[in-house]
C-alpha positions in Angstrom: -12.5 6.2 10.6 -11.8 4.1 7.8 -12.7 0.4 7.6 -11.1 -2.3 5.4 -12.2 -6.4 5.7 -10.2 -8.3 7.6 -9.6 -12.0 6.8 -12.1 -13.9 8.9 -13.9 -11.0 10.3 -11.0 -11.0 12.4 -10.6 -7.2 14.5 -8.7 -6.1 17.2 -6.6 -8.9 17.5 -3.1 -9.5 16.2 -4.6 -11.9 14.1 -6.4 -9.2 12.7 -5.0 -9.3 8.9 -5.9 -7.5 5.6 -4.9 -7.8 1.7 -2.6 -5.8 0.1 -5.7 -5.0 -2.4 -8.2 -3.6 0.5 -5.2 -1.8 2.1 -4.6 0.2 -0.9 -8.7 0.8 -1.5 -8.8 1.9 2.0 -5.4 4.5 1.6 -7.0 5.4 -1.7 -10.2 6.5 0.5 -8.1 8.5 3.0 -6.5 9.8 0.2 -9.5 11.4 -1.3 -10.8 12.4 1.8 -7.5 14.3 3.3 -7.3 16.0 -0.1 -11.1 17.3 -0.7 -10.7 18.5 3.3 -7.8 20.3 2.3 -9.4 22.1 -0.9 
């Protein structure tokens, strides 16, 4: 699992809502972490 902030603290709620900045760090995470899995 990979966790980003949400605004507010806000999760599991359709208010739940995140940055464009903290959703790229966490894809950038998942990124490196599919790709040293598949190496």
């Amino acid at each position: 699992m990979i966790f980003v902030p949400c605004e507010g603290g806000i999760s599991h709620n359709e208010a739940e809502n995140i940055t464009p900045d903290d959703a790229a760090r966490g894809a950038a995470v998942l990124y490196e972490a599919v790709r040293e899995t598949a190496t």
